[in-house]
C-alpha positions as CSV (number, residue, x, y, z in Angstrom):
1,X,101.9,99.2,77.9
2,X,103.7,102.6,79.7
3,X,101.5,103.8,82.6
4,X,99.0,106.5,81.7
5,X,101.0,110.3,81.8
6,X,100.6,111.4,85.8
7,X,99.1,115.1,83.9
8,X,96.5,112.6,82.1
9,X,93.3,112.9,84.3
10,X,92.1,109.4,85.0
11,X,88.8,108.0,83.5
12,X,85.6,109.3,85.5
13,X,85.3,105.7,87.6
14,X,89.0,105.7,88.4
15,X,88.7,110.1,89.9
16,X,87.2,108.8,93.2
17,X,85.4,111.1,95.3
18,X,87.1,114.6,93.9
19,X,85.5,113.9,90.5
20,X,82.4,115.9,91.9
21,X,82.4,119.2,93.8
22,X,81.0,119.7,97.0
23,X,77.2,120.5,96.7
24,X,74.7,122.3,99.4
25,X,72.8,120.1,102.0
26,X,70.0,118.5,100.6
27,X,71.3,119.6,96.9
28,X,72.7,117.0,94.1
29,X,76.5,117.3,93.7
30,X,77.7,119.1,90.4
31,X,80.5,117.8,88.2
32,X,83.4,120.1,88.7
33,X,83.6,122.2,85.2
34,X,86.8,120.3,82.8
35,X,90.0,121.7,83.2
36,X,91.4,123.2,79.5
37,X,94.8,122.5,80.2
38,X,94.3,118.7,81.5
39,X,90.9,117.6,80.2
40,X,92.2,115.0,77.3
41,X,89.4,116.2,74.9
42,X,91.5,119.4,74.7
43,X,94.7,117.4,74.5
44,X,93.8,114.7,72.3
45,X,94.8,112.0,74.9
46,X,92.6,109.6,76.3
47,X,93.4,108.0,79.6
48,X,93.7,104.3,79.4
49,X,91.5,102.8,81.7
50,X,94.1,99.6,82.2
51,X,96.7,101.9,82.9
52,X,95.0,103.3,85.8
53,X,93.7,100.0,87.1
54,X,97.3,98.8,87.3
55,X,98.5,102.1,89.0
56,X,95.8,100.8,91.8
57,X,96.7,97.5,92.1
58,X,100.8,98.3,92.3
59,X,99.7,100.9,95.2
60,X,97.4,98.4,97.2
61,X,100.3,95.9,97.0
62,X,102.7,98.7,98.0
63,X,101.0,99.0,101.2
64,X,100.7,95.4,101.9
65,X,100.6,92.0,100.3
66,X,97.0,91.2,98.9
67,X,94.9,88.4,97.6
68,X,93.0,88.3,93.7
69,X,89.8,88.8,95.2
70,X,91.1,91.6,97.9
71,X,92.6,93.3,94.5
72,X,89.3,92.6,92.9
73,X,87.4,94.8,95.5
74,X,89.7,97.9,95.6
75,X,89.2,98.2,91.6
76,X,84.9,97.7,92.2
77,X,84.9,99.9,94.7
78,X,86.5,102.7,92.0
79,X,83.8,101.5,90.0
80,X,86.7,99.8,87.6
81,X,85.2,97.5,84.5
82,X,85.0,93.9,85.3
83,X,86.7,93.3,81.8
84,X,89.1,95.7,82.5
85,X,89.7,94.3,86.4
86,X,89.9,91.1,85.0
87,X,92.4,91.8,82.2
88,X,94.5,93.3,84.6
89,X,95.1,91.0,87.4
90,X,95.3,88.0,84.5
91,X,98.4,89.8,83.4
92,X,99.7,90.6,87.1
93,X,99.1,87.3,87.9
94,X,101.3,86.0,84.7
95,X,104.0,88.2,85.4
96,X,103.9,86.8,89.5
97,X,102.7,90.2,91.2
98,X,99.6,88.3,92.2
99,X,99.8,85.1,93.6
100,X,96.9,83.4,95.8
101,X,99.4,80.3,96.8
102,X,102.3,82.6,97.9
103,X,99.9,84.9,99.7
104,X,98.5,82.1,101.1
105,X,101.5,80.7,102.7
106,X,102.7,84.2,103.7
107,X,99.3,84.6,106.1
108,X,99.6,81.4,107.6
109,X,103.5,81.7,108.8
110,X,102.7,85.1,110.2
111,X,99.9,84.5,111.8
112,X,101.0,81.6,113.5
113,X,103.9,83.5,114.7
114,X,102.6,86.8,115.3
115,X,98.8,85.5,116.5
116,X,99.5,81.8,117.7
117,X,96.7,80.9,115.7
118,X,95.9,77.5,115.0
119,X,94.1,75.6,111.4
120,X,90.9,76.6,112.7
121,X,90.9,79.9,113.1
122,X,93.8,80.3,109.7
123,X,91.2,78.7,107.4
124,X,88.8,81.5,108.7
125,X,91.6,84.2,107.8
126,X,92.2,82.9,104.5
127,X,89.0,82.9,103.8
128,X,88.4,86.2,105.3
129,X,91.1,87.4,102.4
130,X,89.3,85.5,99.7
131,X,91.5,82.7,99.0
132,X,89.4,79.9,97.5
133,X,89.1,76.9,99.6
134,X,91.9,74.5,97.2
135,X,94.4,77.5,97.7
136,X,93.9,77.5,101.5
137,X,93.9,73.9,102.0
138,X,97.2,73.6,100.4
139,X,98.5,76.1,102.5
140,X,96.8,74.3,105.5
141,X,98.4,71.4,104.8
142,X,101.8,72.7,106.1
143,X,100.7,73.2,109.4
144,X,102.5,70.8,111.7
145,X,100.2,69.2,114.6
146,X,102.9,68.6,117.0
147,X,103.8,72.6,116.3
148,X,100.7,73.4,116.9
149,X,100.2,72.2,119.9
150,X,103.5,73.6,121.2
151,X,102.1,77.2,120.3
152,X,99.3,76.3,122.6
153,X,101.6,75.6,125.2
154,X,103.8,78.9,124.5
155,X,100.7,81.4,124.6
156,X,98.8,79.1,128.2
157,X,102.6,79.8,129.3
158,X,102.6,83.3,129.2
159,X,98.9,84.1,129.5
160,X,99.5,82.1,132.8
161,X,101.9,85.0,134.5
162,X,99.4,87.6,135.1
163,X,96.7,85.1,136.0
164,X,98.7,84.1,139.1
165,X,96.2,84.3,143.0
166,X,93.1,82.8,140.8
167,X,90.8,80.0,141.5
168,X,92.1,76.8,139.5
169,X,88.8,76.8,137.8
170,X,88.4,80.3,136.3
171,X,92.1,79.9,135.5
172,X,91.1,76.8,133.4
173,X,88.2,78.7,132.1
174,X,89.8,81.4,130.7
175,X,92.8,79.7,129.3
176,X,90.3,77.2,127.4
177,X,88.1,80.5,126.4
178,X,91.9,82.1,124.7
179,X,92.9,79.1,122.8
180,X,89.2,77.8,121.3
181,X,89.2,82.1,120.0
182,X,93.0,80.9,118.2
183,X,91.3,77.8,116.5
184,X,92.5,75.4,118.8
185,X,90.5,72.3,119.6
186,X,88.7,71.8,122.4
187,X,91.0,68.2,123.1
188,X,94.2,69.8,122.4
189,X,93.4,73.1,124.1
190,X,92.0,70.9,127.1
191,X,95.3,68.8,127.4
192,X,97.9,71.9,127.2
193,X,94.9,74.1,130.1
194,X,94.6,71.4,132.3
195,X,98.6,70.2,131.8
196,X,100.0,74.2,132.7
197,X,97.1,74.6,135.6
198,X,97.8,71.3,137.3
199,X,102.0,72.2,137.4
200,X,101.6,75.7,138.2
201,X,104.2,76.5,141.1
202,X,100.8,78.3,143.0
203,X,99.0,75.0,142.6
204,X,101.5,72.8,143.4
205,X,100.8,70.9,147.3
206,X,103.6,70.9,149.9
């Protein structure tokens, strides 16, 4: 189906906040009065409400990649039909504009590069998006341990160089405190802490 005319107005829960005019303090807002020329009772079009959902969608996932359920709450918060929502994203997700497992697998590669984060903290993000828990654990399952814990090592490395002049302890502290906010475990975050501290050059006895 072609996308509704851009000089079709769209349907009242699709005109977001400009559907009403600015009212005084205190004083309900008036509908603004219907436009001759582009009110579709005077030009026997009616907007199609699927039409205009789609426009959303294809702008949210213009600006960045999205999950279903993310999708879901742009259209409910234009006060968009659940049948029509629903109708919509079916046929997106047929035609492979929406897709949980690819999202899913996109968010955990870049935040494991871009973040360091660890499974711990990426099930939190997926589930943060609103990928179901089957969708995330399959994307979970790709996460290497032995990679993992080499990220640990790579973000205690460089947290490390403006740490230098403070007490072991605080330095241990602090480290732990970074890596258990990135999901790591407290045995693997422990190992890679204690392993950096204990070689540091500072710490090291003549």
């Amino acid at each position: 189906m072609p996308f509704a005319d851009s000089t079709t107005p769209p349907p009242a829960w699709a005109a977001g906040p400009s559907a009403v005019a600015p009212s005084a303090a205190g004083a309900p807002a008036a509908p603004l009065p219907p436009d001759p020329e582009g009110d579709p009772r005077t030009r026997g079009a009616e907007p199609d409400p699927h039409d205009w959902a789609r426009q959303i969608v294809l702008r949210q996932l213009t600006n960045a990649p999205r999950s279903r359920a993310q999708l879901e709450q742009a259209l409910r918060r234009r006060n968009c039909p659940d049948d029509v929502a629903a109708a919509v994203l079916d046929r997106m997700e047929e035609v492979g504009l929406v897709d949980d497992v690819a999202y899913a697998g996109m968010l955990v590669r870049s935040q494991q590069a871009g973040r360091g984060l660890a499974r711990r903290a990426l099930a939190h993000e997926l589930r943060r998006k609103g990928v179901d828990d089957d969708t995330a654990q399959a994307a979970l399952e790709g996460v290497d341990p032995h990679d993992e814990e080499e990220r640990a090592r790579a973000l205690v490395a460089r947290r490390m160089r403006s740490m230098s002049g403070l007490d072991p302890v605080v330095q241990t502290r602090r480290l732990a405190g970074m890596l258990a906010r990135k999901g790591y475990g407290s045995e693997v975050a422990m190992r890679v802490v204690r392993e950096a501290v204990r070689e540091a050059p500072e710490h090291q006895r003549d």
